[in-house]
C-alpha positions in Angstrom: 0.0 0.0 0.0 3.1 2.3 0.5 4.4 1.5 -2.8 1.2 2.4 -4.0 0.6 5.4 -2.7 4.0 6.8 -3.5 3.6 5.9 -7.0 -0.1 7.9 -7.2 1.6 10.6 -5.9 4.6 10.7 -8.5 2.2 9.7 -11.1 0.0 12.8 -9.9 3.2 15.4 -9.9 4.0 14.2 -13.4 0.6 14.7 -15.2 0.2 18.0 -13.6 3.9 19.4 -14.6 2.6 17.9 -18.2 -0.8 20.0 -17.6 0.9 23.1 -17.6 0.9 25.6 -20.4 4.1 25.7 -22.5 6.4 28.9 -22.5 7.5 30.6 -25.6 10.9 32.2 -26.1 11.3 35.4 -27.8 13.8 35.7 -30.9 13.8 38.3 -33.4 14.2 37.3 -37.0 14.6 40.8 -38.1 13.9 44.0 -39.4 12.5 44.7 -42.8 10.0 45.8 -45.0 6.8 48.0 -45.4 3.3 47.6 -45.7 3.7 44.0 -45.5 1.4 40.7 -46.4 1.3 37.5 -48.2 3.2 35.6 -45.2 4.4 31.7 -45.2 6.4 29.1 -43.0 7.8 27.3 -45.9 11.1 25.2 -46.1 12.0 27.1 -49.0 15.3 26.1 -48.8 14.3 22.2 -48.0 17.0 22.2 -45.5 14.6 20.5 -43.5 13.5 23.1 -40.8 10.7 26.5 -42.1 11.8 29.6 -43.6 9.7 32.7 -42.7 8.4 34.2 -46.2 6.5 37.3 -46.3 5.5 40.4 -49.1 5.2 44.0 -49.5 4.4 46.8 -52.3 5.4 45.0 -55.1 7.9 42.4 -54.1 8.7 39.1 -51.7 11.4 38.4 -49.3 12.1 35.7 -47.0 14.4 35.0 -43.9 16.3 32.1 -43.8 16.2 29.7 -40.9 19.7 29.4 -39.4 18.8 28.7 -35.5 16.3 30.6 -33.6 18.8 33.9 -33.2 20.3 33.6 -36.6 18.1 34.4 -39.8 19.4 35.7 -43.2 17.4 37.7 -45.4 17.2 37.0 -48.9 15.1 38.6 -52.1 12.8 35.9 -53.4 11.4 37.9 -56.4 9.5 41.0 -57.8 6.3 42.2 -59.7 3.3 41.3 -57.3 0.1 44.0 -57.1 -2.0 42.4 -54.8 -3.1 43.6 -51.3 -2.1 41.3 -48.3 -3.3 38.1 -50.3 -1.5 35.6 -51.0 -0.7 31.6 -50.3 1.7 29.1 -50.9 0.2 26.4 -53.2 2.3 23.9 -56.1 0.4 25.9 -59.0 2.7 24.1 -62.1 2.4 20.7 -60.7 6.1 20.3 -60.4 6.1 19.3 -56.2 7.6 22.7 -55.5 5.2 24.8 -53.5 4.9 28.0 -55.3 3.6 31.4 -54.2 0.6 32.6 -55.1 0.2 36.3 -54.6 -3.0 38.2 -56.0 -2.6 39.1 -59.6 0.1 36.3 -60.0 2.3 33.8 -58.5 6.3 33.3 -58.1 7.6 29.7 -59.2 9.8 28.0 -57.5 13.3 27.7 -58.7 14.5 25.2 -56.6 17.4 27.4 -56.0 15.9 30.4 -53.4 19.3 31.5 -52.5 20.8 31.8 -55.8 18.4 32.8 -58.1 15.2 34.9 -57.7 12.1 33.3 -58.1 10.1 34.5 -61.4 6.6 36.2 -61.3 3.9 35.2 -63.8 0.8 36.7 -64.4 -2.2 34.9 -63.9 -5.1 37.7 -64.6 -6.5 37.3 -61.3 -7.8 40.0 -59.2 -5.6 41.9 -56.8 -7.1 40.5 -53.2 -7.3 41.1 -49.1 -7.0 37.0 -49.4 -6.0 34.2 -51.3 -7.1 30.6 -50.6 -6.2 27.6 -52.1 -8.5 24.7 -52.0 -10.6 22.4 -54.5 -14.0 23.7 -55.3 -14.7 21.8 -58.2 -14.1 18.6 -56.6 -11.7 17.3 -59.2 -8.9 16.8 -56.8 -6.7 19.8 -57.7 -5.7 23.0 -55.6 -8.3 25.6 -57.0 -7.9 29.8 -56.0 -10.2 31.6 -53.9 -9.6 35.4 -54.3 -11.0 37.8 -51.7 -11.3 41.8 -52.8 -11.9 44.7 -50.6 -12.0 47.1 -53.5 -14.5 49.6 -52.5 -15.8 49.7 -56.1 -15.4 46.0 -57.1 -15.8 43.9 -53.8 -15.4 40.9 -55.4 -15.1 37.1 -54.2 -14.2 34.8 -56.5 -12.5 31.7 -57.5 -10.4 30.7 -60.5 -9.7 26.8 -61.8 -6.2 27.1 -62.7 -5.4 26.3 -66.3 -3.3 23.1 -67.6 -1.3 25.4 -69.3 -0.4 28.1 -66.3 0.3 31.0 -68.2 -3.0 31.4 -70.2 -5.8 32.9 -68.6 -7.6 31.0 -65.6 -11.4 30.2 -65.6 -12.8 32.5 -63.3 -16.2 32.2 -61.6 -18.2 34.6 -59.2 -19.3 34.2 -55.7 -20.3 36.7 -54.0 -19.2 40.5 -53.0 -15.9 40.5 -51.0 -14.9 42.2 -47.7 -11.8 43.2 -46.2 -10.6 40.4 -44.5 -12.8 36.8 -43.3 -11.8 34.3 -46.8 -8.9 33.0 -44.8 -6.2 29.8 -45.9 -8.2 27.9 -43.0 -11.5 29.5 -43.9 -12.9 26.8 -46.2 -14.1 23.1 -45.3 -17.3 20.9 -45.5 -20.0 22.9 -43.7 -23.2 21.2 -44.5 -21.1 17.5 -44.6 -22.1 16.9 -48.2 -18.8 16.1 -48.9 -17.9 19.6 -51.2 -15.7 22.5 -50.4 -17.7 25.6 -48.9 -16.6 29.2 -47.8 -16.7 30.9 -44.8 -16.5 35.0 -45.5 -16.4 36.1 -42.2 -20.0 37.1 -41.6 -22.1 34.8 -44.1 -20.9 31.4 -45.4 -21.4 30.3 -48.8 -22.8 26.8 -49.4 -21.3 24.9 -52.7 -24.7 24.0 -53.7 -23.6 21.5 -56.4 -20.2 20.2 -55.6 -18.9 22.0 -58.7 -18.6 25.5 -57.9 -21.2 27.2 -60.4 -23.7 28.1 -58.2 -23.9 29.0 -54.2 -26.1 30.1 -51.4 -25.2 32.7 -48.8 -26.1 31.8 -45.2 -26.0 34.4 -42.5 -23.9 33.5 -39.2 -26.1 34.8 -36.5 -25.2 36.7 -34.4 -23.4 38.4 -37.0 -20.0 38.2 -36.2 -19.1 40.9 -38.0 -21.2 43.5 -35.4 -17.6 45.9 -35.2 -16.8 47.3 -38.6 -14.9 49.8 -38.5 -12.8 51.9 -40.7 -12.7 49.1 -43.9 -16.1 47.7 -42.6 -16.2 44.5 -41.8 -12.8 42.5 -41.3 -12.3 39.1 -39.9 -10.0 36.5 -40.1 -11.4 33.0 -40.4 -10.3 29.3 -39.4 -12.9 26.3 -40.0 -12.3 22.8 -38.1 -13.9 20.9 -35.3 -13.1 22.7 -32.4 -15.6 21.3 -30.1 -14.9 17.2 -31.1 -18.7 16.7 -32.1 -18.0 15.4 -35.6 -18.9 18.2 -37.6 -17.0 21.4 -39.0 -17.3 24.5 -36.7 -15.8 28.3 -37.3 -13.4 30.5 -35.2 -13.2 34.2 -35.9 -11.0 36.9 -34.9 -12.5 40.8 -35.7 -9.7 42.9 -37.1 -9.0 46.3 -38.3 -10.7 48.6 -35.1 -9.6 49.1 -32.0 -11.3 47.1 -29.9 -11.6 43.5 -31.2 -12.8 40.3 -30.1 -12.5 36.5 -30.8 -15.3 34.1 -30.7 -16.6 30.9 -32.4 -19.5 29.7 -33.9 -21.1 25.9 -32.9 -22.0 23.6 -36.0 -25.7 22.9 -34.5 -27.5 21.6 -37.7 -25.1 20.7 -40.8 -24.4 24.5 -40.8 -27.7 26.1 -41.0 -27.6 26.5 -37.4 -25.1 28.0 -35.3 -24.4 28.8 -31.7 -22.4 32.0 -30.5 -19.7 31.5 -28.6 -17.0 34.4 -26.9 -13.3 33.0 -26.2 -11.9 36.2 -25.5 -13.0 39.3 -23.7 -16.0 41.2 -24.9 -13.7 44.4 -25.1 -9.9 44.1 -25.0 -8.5 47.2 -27.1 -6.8 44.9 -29.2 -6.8 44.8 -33.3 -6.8 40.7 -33.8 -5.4 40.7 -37.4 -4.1 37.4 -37.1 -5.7 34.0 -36.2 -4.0 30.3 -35.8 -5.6 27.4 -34.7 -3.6 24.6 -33.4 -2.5 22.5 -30.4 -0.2 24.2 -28.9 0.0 22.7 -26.0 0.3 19.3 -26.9 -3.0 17.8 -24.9 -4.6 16.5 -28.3 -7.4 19.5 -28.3 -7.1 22.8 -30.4 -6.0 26.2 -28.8 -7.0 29.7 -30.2 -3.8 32.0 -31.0 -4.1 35.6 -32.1 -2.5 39.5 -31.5 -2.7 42.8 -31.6 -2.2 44.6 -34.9 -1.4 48.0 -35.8 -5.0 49.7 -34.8 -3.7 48.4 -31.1 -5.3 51.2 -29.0 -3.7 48.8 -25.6 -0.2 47.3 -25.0 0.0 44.9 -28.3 -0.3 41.2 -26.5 0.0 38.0 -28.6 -2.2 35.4 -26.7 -3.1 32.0 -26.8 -6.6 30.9 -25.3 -6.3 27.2 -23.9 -9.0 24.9 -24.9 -9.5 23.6 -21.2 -11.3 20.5 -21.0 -11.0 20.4 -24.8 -14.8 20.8 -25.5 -14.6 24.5 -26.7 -16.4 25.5 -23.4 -13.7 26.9 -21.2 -10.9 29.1 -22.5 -7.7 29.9 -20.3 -5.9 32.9 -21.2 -1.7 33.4 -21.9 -0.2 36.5 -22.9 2.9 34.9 -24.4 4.4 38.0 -25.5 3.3 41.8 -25.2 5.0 45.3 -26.4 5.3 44.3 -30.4 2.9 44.0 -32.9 1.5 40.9 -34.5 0.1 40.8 -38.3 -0.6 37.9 -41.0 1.0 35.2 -38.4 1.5 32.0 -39.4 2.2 29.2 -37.0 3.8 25.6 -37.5 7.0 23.0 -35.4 9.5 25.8 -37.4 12.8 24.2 -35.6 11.1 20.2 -36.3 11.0 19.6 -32.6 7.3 18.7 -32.3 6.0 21.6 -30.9 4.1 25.1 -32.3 6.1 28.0 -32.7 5.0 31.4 -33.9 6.3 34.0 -36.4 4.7 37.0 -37.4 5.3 40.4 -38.8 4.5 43.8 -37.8 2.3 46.1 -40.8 5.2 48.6 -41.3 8.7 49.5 -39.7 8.9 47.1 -36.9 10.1 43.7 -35.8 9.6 40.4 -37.2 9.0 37.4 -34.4 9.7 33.9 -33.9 8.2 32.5 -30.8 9.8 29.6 -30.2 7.2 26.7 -28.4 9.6 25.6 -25.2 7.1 22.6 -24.1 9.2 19.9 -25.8 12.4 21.3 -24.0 10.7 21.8 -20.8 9.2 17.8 -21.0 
């Protein structure tokens, strides 16, 4: 009985050290650029750990992953008009990932450090986001384009052609907004097996499986209720955050002062939905960036997100912990305040099985790589 004791009360110690929330360790990556979008954690180099790739005004750049304190900067290529959209998708079907970046998309070389990658038009529209996803359902990458354009809010998508430098079929949606058609913004809502879209405050059911025709269904509450100076703006992220088998959708408000993020509850194949706040009602931050991931390594996803430039507060990067793993309880982290977040991407940069961070400021500030400590610290 000793023995056994003892051994409940190691076996107790070691499952709550495990419980515990990881740390993340500040490195800087940098100091570049202006105006900045169209981010990616892509081994560009396939050296086998991720290089941090991001755009601005007209051209893309990229640090180099050395170790967490040591990242060269390199010039990947020039000629983009696009707004912050852009994603990383194999467009050639060559088993390089390429860029894709509004109006066109950079190939990869093969060679990132010697030779700059070429841009090539591809007549879409410049966008607030690209997506890359199949909407057709013939089982290639397809792209989403998301406009804010004032006069021409436009959300489209475009079947890329077998010959990629001829126009790309292009087919019409719905009117875009800035912000909310996100890289993890798409999925199978109503679980008929097609590709839907969430845009931030409606979602758009693929009504056929092929992409020709779709209907708009209101998320209510809307989850838009701050617009503010560009209207609505959201960031987007579909997956089954609550574990009940069906698709639900996590938003972050962006672009105002004094944002919020919240999820909505799958209740009926998606034409029902349940509210649901994560963080504060009012925290004086500007959430233009949303991951969602396990950071923590407890087999349920957590909710990561930060202040962005229209930060009125202290700019705090925060991850809310999916306690219980349900979607019902929310512990929050400040993992890093005093530096703004925008566009972050997250992903095991250094291949040690955990979730780091990297993110960019909007203009004239420092790039970050949070490094996740939880495998270190086990």
């Amino acid at each position: 009985m000793k023995f056994s004791n003892t051994l409940l009360v190691l076996l107790f110690c070691s499952s709550t050290l495990f419980a515990q929330f990881p740390d993340f360790e500040f490195h800087k990556i940098g100091e570049h650029g202006l105006r900045m979008g169209q981010t990616a954690l892509l081994d560009l180099d396939e050296d086998g750990d991720l290089d941090w790739i991001f755009g601005e005004s007209g051209k893309m750049s990229w640090f180099e992953y050395v170790s967490a304190d040591n990242w060269i900067y390199h010039t990947l290529g020039a000629g983009a008009k696009t707004d912050v959209g852009g994603c990383a998708v194999d467009i050639d079907g060559d088993s390089r990932i390429d860029l894709m970046v509004g109006t066109g998309w950079y190939k990869n070389n093969g060679d990132p450090k010697e030779t700059p990658f070429s841009f090539n038009e591809s007549f879409t529209i410049s966008c607030h986001d690209n997506v890359a996803a199949d909407i057709n359902g013939d089982g290639k990458q397809d792209i989403i384009a998301n406009s804010n354009d004032h006069r021409n809010p436009y959300l489209m998508w475009y079947d890329i052609n077998v010959d990629v430098q001829k126009p790309w079929s292009k087919n019409m949606i719905h009117d875009g907004i800035h912000g909310g058609t996100d890289p993890n913004g798409v999925g199978d809502l109503d679980g008929d097996g097609d590709t839907d879209i969430v845009r931030g405050n409606v979602w758009f059911e693929n009504t056929d499986g092929d992409g020709k025709t779709w209907i708009e269904h209101a998320l209510v509450p809307d989850g838009g209720s701050r617009p503010g100076k560009y209207g609505l703006a959201l960031k987007a992220w579909v997956t089954d955050l609550d574990k009940d088998g069906d698709l639900d959708i996590i938003e972050a408000e962006c672009d105002t002062s004094d944002t919020r993020v919240f999820w909505f509850e799958n209740i009926k194949q998606g034409k029902e939905w349940n509210f649901h706040l994560i963080s504060e009602n009012s925290t004086s931050q500007d959430f233009h960036s949303l991951a969602v991931s396990d950071f923590d390594n407890d087999g349920d996803e957590d909710v990561f997100s930060g202040g962005g430039p229209m930060t009125t507060g202290k700019h705090q990067w925060i991850i809310w912990e999916n306690a219980g793993g349900k979607a019902q309880r929310w512990n929050k982290h400040v993992i890093l305040d005093g530096y703004r977040c925008h566009e972050a991407k997250v992903a095991d940069v250094d291949g040690d099985g955990d979730i780091d961070i990297c993110s960019k400021p909007w203009s004239g500030n420092v790039h970050v790589y949070l490094e996740n400590k939880l495998i270190d610290r086990d």
